[in-house]
N, C-alpha and C positions, 0 to 999 in steps of 0.2 A: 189177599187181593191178587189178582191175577194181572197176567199183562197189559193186556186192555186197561183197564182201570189204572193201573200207576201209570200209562202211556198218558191217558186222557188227565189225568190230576196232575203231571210234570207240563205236559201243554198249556193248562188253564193259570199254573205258578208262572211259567215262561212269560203270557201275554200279560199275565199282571204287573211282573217285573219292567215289562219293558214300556208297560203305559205311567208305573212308579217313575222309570230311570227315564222317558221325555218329559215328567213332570217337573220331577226336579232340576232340570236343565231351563226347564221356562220360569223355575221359580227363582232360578239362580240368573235369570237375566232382566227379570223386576228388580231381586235386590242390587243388582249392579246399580240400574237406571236410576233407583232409589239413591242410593250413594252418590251419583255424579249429582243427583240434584242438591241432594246435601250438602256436598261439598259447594256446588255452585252459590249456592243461598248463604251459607257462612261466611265466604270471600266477599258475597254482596254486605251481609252483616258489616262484616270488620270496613268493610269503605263508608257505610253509612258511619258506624261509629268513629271514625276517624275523623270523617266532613264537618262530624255534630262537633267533635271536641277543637277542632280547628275553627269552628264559625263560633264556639264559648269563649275561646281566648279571644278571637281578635273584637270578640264586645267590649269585652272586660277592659282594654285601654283607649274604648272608643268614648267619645263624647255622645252625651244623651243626643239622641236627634232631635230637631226644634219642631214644634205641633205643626200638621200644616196650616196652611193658610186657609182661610174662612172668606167661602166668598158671598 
C-alpha cells in the first residue's frame, strides 16, 4: 500500500470512529432517560402499593356499608 491509500483508509476509520463515538453518546442519553423513568415509575409503584394496602386495612375493621336506598 502506498501513502495515499493508508492516508485515505486512516481518514475513512477516523469518520467512522467519530460517527461510532456520537453514537454512543446519544445512546447513552436514552439509557439515562430510560432509567429516570424507571426509577420514576417504581416510586409511583411503591405509592400505589402502599395506598392499596392502607385502604385493605382500614376495610378490614370497617363495618359492611348499608345498600343504598331504593327509590
Amino acid at each position: 500500500m502506498n501513502d495515499a491509500e493508508l492516508e485515505a483508509r486512516l481518514t475513512d476509520i477516523e469518520g467512522r470512529y467519530a460517527f461510532l463515538d456520537d453514537m454512543v453518546h446519544d445512546l447513552d442519553a436514552v439509557v439515562t432517560a430510560q432509567q429516570r423513568t424507571i426509577d420514576e415509575l417504581r416510586e409511583q409503584l411503591d405509592q400505589t402499593r402502599a395506598a392499596l394496602r392502607t385502604a385493605r386495612l382500614g376495610e378490614e375493621g370497617d363495618e359492611p356499608e348499608p345498600p343504598p336506598p331504593h327509590y
